[in-house]
Structure formats: structure tokens, C-alpha cells
PAVEXRO-747381 format. One record per atom (N, C-alpha, C, CB): residue number from 1; chain; x, y, z. Coordinates in Angstrom, 1 decimal. Each point is the difference from the previous one (the first is absolute). Glycine has a CB too. Example, Ala and Ser with C-alpha at 12.3 -4.5 7.8 and 13.67 -1.06 7.14 Angstrom:
R   num   chaine        x        y        z
R     1        A     13.2     -5.7      7.8
R     1        A     -0.9      1.2      0.0
R     1        A      0.9      1.2      0.0
R     1        A     -1.9     -1.2      1.2
R     2        A      1.5      2.3     -1.9
R     2        A      0.9      1.1      0.0
R     2        A     -0.8      1.1      0.8
R     2        A      1.2     -0.6     -2.2
% end
This chain:
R   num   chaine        x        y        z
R     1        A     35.8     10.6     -2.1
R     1        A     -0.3      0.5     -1.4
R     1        A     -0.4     -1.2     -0.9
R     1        A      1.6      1.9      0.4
R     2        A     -1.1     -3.1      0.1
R     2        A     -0.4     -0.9     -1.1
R     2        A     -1.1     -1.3      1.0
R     2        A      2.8      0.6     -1.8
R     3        A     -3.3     -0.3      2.4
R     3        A     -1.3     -0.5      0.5
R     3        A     -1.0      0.9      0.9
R     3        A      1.3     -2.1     -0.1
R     4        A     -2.1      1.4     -0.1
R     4        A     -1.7      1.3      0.4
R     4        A     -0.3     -1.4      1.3
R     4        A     -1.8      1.7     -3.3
R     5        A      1.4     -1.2      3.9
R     5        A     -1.0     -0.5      1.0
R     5        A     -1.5      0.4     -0.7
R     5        A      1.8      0.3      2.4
R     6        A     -2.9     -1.7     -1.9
R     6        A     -0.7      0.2     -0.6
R     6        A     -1.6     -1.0      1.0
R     6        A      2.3      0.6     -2.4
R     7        A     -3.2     -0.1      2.1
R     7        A     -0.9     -0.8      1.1
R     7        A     -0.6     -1.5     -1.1
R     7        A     -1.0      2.9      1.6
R     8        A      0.2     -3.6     -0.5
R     8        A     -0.6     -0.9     -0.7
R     8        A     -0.7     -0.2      0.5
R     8        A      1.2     -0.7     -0.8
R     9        A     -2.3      0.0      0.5
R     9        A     -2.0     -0.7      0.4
R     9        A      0.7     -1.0      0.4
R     9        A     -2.3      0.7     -1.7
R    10        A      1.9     -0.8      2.8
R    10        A     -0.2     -1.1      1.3
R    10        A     -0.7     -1.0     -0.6
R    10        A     -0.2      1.5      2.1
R    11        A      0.3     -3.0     -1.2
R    11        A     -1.1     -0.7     -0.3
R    11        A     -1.1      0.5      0.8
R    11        A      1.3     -1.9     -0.7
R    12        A     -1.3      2.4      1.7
R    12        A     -1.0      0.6      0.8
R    12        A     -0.4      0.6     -0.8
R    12        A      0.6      0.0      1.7
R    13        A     -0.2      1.0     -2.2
R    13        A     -1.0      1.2     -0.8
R    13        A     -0.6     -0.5     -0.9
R    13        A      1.3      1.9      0.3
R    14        A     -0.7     -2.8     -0.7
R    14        A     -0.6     -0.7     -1.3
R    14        A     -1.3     -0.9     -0.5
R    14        A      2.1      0.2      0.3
R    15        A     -2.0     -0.6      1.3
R    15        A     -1.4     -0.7      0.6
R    15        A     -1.0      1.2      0.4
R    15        A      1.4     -2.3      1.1
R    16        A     -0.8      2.8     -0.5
R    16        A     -0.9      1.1      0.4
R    16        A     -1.1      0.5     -1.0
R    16        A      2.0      0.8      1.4
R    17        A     -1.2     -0.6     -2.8
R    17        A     -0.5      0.6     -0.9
R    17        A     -1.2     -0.7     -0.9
R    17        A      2.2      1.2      0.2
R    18        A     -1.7     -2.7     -0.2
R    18        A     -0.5     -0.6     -0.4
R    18        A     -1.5     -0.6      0.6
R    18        A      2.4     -0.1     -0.8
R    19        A     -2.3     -0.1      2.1
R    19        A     -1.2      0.1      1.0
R    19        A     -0.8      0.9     -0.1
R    19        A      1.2     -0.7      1.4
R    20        A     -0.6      2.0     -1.3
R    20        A     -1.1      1.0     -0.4
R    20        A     -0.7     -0.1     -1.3
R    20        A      1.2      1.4      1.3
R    21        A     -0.2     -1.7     -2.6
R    21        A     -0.9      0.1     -1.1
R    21        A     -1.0     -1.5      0.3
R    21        A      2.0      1.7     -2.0
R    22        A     -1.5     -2.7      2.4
R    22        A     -1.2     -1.0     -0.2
R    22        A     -1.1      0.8      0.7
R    22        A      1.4     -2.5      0.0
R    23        A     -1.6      2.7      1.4
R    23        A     -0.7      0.9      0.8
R    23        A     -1.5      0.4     -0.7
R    23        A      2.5      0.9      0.7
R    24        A     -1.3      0.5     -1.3
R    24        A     -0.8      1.1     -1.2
R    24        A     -1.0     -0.8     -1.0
R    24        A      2.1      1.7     -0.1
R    25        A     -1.4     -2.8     -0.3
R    25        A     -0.6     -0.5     -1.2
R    25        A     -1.4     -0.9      0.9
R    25        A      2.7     -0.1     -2.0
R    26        A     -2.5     -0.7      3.0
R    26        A     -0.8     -0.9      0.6
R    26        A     -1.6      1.4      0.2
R    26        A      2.6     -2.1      1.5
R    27        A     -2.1      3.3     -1.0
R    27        A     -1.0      0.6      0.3
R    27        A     -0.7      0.7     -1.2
R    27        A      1.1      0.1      2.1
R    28        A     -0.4      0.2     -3.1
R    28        A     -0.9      0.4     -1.3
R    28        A     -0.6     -1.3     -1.0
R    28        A      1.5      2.4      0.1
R    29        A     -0.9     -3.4      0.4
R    29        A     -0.6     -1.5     -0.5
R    29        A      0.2     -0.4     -1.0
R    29        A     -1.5      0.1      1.0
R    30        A      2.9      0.0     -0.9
R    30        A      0.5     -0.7     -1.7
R    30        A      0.9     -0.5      0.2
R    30        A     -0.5      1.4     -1.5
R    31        A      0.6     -2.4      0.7
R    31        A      1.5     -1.2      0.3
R    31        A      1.4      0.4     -1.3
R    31        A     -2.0     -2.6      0.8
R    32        A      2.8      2.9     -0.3
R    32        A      1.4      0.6      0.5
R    32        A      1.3     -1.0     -0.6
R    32        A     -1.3      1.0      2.6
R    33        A      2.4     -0.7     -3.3
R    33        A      0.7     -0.6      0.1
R    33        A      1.6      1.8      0.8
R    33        A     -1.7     -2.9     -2.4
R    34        A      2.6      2.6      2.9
R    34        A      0.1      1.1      0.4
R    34        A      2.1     -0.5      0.4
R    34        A     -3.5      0.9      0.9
R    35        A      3.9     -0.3     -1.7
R    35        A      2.0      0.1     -0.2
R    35        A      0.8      1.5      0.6
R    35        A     -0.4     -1.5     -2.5
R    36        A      1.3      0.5      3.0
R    36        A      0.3      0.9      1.1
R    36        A      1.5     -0.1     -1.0
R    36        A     -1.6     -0.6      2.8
R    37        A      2.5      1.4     -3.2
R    37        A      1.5      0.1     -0.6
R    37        A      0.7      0.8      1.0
R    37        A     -0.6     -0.1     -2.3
R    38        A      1.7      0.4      2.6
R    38        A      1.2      0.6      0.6
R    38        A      0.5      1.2     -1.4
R    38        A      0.9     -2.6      1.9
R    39        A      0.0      3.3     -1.5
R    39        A      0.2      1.6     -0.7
R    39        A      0.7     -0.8     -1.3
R    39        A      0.5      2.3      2.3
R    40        A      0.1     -3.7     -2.7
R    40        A      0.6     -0.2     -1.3
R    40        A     -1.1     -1.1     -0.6
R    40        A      2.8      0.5      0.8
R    41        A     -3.5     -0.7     -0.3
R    41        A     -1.3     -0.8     -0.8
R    41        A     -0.7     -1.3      0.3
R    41        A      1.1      1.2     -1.5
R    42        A     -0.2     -1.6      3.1
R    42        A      0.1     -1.6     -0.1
R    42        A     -1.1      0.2      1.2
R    42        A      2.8     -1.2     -0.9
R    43        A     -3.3     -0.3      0.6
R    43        A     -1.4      0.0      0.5
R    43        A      0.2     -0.3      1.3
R    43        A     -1.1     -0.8     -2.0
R    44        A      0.3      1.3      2.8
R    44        A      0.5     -0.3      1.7
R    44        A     -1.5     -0.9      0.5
R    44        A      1.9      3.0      0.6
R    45        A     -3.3     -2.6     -1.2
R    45        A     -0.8     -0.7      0.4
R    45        A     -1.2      0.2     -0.6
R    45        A      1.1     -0.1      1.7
R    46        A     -1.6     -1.3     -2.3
R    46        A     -1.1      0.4     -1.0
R    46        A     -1.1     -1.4      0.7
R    46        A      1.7      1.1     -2.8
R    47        A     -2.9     -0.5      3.0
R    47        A     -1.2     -0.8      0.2
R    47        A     -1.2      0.6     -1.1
R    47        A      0.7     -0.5      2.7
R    48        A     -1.5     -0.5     -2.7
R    48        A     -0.9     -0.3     -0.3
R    48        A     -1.4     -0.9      0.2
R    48        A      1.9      0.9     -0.7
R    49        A     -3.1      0.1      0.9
R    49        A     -1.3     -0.4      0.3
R    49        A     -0.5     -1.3     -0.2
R    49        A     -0.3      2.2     -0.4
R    50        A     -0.2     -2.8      1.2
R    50        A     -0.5     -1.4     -0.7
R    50        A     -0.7     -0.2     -0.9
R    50        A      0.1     -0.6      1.6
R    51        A     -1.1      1.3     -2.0
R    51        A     -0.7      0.4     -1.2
R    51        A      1.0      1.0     -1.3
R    51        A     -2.4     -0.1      2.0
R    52        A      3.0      0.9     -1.5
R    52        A      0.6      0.5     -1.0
R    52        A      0.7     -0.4     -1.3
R    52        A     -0.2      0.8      1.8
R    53        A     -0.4     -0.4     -2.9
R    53        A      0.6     -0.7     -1.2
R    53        A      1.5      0.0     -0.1
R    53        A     -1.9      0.6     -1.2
R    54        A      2.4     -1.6      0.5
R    54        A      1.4     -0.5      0.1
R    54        A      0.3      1.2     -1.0
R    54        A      0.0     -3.1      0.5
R    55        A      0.2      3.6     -1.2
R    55        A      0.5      1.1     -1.0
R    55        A      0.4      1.2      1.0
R    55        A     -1.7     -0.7     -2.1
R    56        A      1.0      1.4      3.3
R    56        A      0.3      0.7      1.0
R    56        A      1.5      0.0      0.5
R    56        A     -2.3     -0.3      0.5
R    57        A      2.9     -0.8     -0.7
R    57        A      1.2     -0.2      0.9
R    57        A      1.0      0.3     -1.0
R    57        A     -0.9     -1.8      1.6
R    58        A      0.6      2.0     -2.8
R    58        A      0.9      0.4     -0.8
R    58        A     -0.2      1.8     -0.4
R    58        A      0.0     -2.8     -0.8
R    59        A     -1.2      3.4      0.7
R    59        A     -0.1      1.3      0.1
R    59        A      0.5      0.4      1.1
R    59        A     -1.7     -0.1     -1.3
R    60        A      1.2     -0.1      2.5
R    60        A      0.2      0.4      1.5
R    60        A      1.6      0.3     -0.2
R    60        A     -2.0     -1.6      1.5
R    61        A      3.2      0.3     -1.4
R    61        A      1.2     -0.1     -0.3
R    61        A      0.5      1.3     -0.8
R    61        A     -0.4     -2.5      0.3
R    62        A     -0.4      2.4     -1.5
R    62        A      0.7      0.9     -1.4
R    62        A     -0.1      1.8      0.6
R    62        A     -1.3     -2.1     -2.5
R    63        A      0.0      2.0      3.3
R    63        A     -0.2      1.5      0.6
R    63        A      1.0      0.5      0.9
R    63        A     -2.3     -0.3     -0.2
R    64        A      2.8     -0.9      0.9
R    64        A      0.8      0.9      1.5
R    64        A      1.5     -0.2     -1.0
R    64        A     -1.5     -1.0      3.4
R    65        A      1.4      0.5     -3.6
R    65        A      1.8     -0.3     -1.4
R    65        A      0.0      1.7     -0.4
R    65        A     -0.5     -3.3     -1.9
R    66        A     -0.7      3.8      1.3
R    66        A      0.2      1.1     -0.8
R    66        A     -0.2      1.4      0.7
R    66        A     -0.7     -1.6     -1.8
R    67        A     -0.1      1.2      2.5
R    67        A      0.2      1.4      1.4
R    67        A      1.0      0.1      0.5
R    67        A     -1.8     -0.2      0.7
R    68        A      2.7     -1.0     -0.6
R    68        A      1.0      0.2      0.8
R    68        A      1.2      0.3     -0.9
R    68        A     -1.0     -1.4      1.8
R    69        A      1.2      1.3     -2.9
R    69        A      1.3      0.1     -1.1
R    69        A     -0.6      1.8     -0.1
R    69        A      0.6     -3.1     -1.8
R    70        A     -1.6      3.3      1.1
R    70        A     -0.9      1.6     -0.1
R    70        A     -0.2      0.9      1.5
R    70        A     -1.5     -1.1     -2.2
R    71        A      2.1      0.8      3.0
R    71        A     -0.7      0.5      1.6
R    71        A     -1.2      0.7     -0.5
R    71        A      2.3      0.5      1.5
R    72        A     -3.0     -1.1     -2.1
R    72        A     -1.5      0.8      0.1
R    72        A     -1.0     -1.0      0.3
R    72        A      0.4      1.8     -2.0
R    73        A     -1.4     -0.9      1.9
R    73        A     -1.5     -1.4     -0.3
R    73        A      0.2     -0.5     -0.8
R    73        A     -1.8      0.7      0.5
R    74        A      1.5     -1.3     -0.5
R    74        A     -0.7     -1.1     -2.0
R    74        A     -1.5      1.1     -0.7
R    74        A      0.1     -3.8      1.4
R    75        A      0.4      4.2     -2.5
R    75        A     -1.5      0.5     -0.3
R    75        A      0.6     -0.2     -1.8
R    75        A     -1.4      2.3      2.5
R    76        A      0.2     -1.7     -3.0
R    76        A      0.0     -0.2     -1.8
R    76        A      1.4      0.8     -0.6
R    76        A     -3.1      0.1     -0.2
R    77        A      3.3      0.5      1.3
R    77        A      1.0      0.6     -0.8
R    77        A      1.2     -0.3     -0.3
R    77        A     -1.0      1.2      0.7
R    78        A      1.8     -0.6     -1.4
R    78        A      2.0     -0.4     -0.1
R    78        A      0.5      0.3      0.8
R    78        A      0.4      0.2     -1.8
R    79        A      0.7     -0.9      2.2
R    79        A      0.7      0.3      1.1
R    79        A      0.7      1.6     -0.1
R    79        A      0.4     -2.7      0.2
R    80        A     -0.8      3.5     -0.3
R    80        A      0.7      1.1      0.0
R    80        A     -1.4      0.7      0.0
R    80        A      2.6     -0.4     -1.1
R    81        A     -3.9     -0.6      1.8
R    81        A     -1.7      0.8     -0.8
R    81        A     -0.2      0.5     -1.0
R    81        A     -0.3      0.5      1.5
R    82        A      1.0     -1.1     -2.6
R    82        A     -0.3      1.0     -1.1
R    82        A     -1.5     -0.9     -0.1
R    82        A      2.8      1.1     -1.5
R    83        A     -3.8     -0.3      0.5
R    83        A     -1.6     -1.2     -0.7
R    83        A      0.7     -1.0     -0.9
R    83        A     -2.3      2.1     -0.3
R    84        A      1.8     -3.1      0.7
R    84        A      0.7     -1.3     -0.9
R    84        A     -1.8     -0.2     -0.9
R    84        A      2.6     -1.8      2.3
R    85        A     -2.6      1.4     -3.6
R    85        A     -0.8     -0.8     -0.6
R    85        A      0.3     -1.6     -0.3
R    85        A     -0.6      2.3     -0.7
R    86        A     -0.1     -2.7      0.3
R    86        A      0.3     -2.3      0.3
R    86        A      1.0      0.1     -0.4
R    86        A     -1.9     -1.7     -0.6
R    87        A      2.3      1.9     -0.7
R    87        A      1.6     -0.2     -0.6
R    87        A      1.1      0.2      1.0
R    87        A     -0.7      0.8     -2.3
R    88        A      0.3      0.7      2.9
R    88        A      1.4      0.4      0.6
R    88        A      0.1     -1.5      1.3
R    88        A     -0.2      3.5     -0.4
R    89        A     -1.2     -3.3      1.3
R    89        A     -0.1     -0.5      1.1
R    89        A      1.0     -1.7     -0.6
R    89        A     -2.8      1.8      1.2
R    90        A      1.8     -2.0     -1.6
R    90        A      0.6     -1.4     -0.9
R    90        A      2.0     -0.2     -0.1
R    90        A     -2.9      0.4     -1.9
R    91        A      2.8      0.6      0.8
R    91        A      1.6     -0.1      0.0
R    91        A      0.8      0.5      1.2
R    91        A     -0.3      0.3     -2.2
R    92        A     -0.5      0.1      3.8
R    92        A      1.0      0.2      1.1
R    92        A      0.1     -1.2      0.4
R    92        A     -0.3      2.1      0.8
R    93        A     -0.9     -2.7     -1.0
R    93        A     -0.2     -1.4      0.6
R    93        A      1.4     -0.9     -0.1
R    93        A     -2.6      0.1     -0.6
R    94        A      2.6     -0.2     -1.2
R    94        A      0.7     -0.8     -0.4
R    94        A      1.4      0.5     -0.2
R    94        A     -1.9     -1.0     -0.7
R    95        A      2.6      1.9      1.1
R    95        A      0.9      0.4      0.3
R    95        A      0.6     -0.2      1.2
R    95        A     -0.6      1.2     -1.4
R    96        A      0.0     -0.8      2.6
R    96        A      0.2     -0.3      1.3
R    96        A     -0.1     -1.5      0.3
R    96        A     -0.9      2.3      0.3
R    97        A      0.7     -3.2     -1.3
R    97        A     -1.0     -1.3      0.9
R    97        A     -1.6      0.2      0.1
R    97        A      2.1     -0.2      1.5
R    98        A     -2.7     -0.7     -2.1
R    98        A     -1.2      0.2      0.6
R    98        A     -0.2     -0.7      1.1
R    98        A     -0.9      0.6     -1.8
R    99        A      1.8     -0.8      3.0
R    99        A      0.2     -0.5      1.4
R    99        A      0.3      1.2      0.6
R    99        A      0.8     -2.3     -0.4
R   100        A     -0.5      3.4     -0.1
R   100        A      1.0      1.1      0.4
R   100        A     -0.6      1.0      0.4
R   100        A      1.6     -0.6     -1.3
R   101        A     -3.0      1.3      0.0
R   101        A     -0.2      0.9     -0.4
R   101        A     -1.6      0.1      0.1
R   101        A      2.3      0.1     -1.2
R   102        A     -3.3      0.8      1.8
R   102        A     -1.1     -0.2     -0.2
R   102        A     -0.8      1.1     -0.3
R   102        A      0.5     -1.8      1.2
R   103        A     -1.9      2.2     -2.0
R   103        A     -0.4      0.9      0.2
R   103        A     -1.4      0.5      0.8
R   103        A      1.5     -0.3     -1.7
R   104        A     -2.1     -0.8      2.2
R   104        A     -0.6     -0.2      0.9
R   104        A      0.2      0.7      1.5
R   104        A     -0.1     -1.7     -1.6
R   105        A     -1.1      2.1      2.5
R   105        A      0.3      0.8      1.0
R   105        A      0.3     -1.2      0.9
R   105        A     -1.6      2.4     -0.5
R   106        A      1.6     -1.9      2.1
R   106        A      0.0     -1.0      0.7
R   106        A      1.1     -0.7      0.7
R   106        A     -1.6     -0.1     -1.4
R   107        A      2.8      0.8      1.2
R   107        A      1.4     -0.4      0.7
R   107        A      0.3      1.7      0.0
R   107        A      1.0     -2.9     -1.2
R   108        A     -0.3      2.4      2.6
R   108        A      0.6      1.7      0.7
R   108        A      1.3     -0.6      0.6
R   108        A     -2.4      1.5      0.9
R   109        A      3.2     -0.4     -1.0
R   109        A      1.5     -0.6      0.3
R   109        A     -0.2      0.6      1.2
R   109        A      1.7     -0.1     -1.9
R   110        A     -0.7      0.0      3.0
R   110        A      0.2     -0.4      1.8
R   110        A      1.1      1.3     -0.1
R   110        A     -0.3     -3.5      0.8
R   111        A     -0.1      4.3     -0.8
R   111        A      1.4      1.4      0.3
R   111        A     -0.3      0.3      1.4
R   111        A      0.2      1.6     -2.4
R   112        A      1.3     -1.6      3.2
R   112        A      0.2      0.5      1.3
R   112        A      1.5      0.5      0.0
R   112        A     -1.7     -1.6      1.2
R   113        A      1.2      3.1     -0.2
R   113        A      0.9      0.9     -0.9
R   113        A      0.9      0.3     -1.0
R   113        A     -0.7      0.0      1.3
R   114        A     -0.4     -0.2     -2.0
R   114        A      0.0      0.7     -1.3
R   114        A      1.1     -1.1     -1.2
R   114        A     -0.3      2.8      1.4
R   115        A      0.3     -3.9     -0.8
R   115        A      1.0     -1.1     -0.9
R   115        A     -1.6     -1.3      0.3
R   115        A      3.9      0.8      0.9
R   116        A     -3.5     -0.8     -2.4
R   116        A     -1.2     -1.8     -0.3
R   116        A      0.6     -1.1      0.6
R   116        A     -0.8      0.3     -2.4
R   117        A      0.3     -1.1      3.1
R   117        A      0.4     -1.2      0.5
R   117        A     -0.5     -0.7     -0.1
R   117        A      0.7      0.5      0.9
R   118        A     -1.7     -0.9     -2.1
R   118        A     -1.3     -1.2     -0.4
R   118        A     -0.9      0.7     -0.8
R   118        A     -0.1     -1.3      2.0
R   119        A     -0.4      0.4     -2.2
R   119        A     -1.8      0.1     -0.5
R   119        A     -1.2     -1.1      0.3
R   119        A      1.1      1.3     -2.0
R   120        A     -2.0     -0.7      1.7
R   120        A     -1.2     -0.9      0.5
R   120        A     -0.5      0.1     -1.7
R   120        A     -0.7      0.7      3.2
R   121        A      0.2     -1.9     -3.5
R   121        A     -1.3     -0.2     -0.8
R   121        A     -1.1     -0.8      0.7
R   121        A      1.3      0.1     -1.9
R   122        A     -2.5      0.4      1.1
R   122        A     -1.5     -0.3      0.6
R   122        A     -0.5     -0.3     -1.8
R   122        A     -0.5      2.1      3.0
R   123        A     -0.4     -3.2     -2.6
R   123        A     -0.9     -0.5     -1.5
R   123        A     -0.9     -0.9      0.9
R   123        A      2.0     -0.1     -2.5
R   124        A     -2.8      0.7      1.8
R   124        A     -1.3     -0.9      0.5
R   124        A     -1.7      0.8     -0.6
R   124        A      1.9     -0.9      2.6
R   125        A     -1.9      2.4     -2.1
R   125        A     -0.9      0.9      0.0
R   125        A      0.2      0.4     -0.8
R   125        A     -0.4      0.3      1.5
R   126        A     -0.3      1.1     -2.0
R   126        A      0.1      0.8     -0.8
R   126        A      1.7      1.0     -0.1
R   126        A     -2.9     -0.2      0.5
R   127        A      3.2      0.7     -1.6
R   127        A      1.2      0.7      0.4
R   127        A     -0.1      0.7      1.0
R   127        A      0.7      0.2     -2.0
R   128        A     -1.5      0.9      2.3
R   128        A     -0.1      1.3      1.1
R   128        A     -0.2     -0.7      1.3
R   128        A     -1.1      1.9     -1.7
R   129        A      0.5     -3.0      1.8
R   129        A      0.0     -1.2      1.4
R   129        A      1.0     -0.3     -0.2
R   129        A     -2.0     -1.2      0.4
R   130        A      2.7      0.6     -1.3
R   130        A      1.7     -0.3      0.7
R   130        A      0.7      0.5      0.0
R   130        A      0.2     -1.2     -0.3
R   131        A     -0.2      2.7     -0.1
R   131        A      0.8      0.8     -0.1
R   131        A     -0.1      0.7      1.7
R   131        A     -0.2      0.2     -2.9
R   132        A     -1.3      0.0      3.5
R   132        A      0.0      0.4      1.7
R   132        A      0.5     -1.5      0.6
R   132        A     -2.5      2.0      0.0
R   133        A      2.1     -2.5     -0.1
R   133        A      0.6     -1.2      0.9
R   133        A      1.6     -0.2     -0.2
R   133        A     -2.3     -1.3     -0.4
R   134        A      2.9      1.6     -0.5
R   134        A      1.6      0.0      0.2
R   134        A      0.5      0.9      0.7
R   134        A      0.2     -0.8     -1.9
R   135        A     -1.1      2.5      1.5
R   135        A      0.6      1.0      0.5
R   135        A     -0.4     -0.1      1.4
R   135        A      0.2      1.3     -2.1
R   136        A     -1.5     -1.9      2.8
R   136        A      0.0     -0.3      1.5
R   136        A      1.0     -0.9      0.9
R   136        A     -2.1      0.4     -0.8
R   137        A      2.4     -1.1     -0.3
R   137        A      1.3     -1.2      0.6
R   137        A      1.0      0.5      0.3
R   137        A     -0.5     -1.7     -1.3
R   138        A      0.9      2.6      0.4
R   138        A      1.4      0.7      0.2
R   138        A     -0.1      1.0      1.2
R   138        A      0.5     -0.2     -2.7
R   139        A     -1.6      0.9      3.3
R   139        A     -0.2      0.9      0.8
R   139        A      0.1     -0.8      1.5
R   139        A     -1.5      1.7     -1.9
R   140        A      1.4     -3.0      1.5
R   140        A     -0.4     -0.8      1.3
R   140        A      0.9      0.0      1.3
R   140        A     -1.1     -1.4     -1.6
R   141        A      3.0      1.4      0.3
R   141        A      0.8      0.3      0.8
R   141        A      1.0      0.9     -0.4
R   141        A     -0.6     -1.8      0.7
R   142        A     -0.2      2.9     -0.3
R   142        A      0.2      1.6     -0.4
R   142        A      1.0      0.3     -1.0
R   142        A     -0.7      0.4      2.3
R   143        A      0.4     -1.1     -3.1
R   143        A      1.0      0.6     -1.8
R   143        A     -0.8      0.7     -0.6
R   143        A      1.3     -2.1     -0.8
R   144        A     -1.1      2.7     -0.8
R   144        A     -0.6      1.1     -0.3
R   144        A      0.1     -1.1     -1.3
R   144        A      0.5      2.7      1.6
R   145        A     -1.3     -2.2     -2.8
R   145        A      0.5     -0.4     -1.1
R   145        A      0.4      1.0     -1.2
R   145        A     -1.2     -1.8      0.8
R   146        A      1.6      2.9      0.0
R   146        A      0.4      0.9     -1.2
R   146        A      1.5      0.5      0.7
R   146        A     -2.9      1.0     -1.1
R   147        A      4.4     -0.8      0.4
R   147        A      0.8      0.4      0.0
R   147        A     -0.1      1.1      1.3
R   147        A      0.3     -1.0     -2.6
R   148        A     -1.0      2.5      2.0
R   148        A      0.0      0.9      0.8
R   148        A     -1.0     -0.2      0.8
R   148        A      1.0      1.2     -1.3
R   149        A     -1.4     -2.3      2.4
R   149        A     -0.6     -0.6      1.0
R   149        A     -1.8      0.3     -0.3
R   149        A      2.5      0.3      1.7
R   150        A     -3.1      0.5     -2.2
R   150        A     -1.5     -0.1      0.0
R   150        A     -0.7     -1.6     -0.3
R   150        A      0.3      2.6     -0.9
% end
């Protein structure tokens, strides 16, 4: 009653995921910085493209941080999806941390059954390119990124 068993992302899976997204990104030709977090936020594995701008490593990071606290994607919206406009987006930012909190697409949290155990961020491309490239990473080793598994 007073402890849960609970799963965790492997370093295996973790690489796994990460391989794939460099992968994805090598084949649509864009340089990548790409963070790997565990289900409480701590970073398990972050690379970055040799060309890729140094600013990436801090978005990439901030995306799998916030997918993974929100078990959602990263998109414009509030964590509860409500429509955010700059102010709001802004003030989650700075509430949460702006290390914490992002509104940017492009980080998908790692759900296997049906409990988050990470997230991935992707920065490098466009949002909707990092937003498929995370959600392909996560499929690589068969997690879902949505709660009720779709």
C-alpha cells in the first residue's frame, strides 16, 4: 500500500531511441541536437550533430524535460491543451522554469504501458520534423506516446 512498482528506460532503450532519431534526422538532412530524460526528468542521453547549432542542446533538453513531466507531446499548447497566446505561453515558461517548460513541438514522452518513463527532445528542423522524428524514436522501441497507447 505504501509502494508502487514502477518501470524504467534502460540505457538500452535509451540509445536505441536516440540512434534512431539521429538516423531520421541524417536522412531528411538536417543537423540534430537530440535528449533523452527518464519519467522524473533527468537526462539519460543527449547528443548533438557536428554542425548543429549549440542553442539545440538546450531546446532538445527543455522538450523531453516537458513531455515527460506533461506525458504529452510538446506542442503550443498548455499543459492541460488549453490555446495559450505569448503571454500565457511565456508565463508557463517562467513558472515552470524555462529549463522545464516548453511550447515548442518536437519532444514526445516514452509511455509503455500506459506509465511515462522518459522523453525525447528533437531541435534542429522544423517543429513538425521534430516532432515525427521524436515520435519515430519512441516507436523504435515499441512505446507509444500517448497515455491511452495510440
Amino acid at each position: 500500500m505504501y509502494t508502487a512498482t514502477s518501470k524504467r528506460l534502460t540505457n538500452e532503450g535509451a540509445r536505441k531511441i536516440l540512434e534512431t532519431a539521429m538516423a531520421k534526422a541524417r536522412e531528411a538532412g538536417i543537423q540534430v541536437a537530440v535528449a533523452i530524460v527518464d519519467g522524473g526528468g533527468n537526462l539519460l542521453l543527449l547528443e548533438r550533430m557536428d554542425t548543429a547549432r549549440f542553442h539545440l542542446v538546450h531546446s532538445s533538453t527543455t522538450k523531453a524535460k516537458c513531455c515527460a513531466s506533461n506525458k504529452r507531446p510538446t506542442t503550443s499548447k498548455g499543459a492541460v491543451a488549453q490555446p495559450l497566446d505569448v503571454a500565457h505561453a511565456l508565463g508557463l515558461a517562467l513558472a515552470a522554469g524555462p529549463e522545464n517548460w516548453t511550447a515548442m513541438e518536437g519532444g514526445c514522452p516514452i509511455i509503455v504501458d500506459g506509465e511515462c518513463v522518459g522523453g525525447v527532445g528533437v531541435s534542429g528542423g522544423s517543429w513538425d520534423m521534430d516532432a515525427k522524428i521524436a515520435e519515430e524514436a519512441v516507436k523504435a522501441i515499441g512505446a507509444s506516446i500517448s497515455i491511452d497507447g495510440k
